[in-house]
N, C-alpha and C positions, 0 to 999 in steps of 0.2 A: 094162237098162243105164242105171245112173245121170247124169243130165245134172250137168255140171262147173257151178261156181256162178256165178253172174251177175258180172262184173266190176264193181265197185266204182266208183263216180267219182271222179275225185282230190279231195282236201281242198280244199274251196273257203277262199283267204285271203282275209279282209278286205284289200278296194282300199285301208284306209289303212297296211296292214302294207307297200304296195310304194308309197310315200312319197305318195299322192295321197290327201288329208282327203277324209273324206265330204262330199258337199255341205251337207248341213242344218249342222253344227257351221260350217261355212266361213261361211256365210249369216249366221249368227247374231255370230259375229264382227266381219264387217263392221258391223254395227248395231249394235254397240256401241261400235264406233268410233268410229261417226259420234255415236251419242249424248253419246258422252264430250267430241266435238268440240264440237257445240253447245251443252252444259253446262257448259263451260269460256269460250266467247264469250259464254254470255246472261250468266255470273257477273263475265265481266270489265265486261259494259256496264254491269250492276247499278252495280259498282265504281266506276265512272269517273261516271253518271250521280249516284251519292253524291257523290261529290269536288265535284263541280259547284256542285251545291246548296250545298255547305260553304262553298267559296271566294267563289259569289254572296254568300252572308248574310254572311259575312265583309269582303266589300270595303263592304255595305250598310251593314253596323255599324259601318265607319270613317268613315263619314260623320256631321257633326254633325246631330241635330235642324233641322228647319224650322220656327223661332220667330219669325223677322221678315224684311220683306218692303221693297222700294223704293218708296216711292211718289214721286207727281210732286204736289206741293204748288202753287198758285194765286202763293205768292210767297214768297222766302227771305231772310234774313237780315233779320228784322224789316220788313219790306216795301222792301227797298232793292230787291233784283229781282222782275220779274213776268214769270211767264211768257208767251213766245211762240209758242211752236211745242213740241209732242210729237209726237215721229217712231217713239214705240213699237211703235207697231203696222206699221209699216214698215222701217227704221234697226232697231229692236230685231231685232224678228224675224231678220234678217240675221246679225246678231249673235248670238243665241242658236243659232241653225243652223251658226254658225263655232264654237262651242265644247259643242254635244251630245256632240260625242265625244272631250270632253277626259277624260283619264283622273283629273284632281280637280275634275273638276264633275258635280252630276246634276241634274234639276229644272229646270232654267236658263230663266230670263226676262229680256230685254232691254229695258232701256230709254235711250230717248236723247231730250233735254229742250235745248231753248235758253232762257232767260233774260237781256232787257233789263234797266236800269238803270231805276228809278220815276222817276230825277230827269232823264229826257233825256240822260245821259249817253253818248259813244257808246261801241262797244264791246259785248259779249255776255258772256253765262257762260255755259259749255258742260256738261253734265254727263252723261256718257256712263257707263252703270252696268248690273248683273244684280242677279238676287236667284235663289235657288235653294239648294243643300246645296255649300260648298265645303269641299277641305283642301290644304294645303299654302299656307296664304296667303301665307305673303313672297314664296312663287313667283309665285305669283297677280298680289300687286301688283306686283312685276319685271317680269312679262309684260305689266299691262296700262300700263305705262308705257312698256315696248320697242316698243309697237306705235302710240306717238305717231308718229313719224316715218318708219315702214317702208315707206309706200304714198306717200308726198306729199315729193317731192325739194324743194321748197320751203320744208321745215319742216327747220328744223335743231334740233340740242342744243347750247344756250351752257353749260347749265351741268348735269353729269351729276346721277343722283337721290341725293340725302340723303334718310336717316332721322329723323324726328323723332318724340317724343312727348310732344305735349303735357300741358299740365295737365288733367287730369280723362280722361283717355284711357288707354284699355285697351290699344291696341294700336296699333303704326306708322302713322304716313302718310308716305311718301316724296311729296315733293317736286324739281321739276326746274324749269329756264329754256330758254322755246325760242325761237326767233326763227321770224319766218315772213313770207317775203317774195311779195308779190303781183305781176302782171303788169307794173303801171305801176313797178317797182320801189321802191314802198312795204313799210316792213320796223314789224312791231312783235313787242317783247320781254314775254313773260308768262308768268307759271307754271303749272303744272300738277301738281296734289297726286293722289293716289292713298291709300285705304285699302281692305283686303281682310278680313272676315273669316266666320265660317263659315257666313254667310247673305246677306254681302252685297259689292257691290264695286263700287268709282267713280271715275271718273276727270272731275276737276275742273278746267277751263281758263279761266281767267280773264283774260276779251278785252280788258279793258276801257280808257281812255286812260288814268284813274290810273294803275290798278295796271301799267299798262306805264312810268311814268314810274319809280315807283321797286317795280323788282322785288325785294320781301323773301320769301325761302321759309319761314322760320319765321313770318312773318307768314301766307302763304297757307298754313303748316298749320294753325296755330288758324282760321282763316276755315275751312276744310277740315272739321275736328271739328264746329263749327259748324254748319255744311251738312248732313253725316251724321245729327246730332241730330234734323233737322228733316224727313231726309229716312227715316231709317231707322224703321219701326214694325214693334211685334207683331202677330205673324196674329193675327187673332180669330175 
């Protein structure tokens, strides 16, 4: 008697015919997901750390060359003044630390100089100045003439800043009249000239009893040019 045949086992379906993927393909998926992900952030930082670079060398190249420098001279104006006091390395410093992070200044060095009168005369010249890489100078000089009287309620503006250019002059000096009264309510009247440009910048007050007697601002811009000439040199 012949034996009946062995039953058969049902057709085994691939688990992904009843909707659940194999693992290994699932696996492999996610990893390329993730790779697509981080190849798409390293490409964007790529991107953006180019950009950078772009925009640095770009704002570096809007800056002029550094060809001349401030110095502090022993005596100006044909030796009518001699210097007194240089507060550079103190008074500057100060100074240059209030404008490192102007967005048209770079390099920045402060200096700040008093000069007497040779002949006993009383009275002072003040010369408060940078040197370093600047742009936008009529800003420049605006600015450093707004900031005559912004900390010192004592000091007034008689007379707001003109523009002048003198003979033999390249570029602006703006000029102003300020008044500036002291304790014992003593008041004296003197000008202050300003010029800015792409290496250098100064602001000139002129204490003196003359020049308080009769205050000319076109007078104290040529005195101003003057000044600059003697004060402004090339690096070497």
């Amino acid at each position: 008697m012949s034996m009946p045949p062995a039953p058969q086992p049902p057709h085994q379906t691939p688990l992904s015919l009843w909707g659940a993927p194999p693992p290994a393909p699932q696996e492999k998926s996610r990893v390329g997901l993730m790779a697509a992900i981080i190849g798409g952030v390293s490409l964007l930082i790529v991107v953006l750390l180019a950009t950078l670079v772009l925009v640095g060398k770009e704002l570096e190249d809007s800056y002029p060359r550094a060809e001349s420098s401030l110095t502090v001279p022993r005596t100006l104006l044909d030796g009518r003044f001699t210097l007194t006091k240089d507060d550079s390395s103190t008074l500057g410093r100060t100074l240059q630390r209030s404008w490192r992070h102007s967005w048209d200044a770079e390099a920045v060095h402060g200096v700040v100089t008093v000069y007497h009168p040779s002949s006993g005369e009383r009275g002072e010249l003040v010369l408060t100045g940078m040197y370093g890489r600047f742009k936008s100078t009529d800003e420049v000089r605006s600015r450093v003439l707004a900031d005559n009287g912004s900390k010192n309620t004592r000091v007034k503006v008689l007379v707001p800043p003109e523009d002048d250019m003198p003979p033999g002059s390249r570029s602006h000096i703006s000029c102003e009249a300020l008044t500036r009264t002291w304790a014992d309510g003593s008041t004296l009247t003197y000008p202050v000239c300003a010029w800015a440009d792409g290496n250098t910048w100064a602001r000139v007050a002129d204490m003196t009893f003359l020049t308080s007697m009769d205050v000319d601002l076109k007078t104290a811009a040529r005195t101003t040019l003057r000044i600059r000439s003697e004060v402004v040199k090339p690096i070497r």
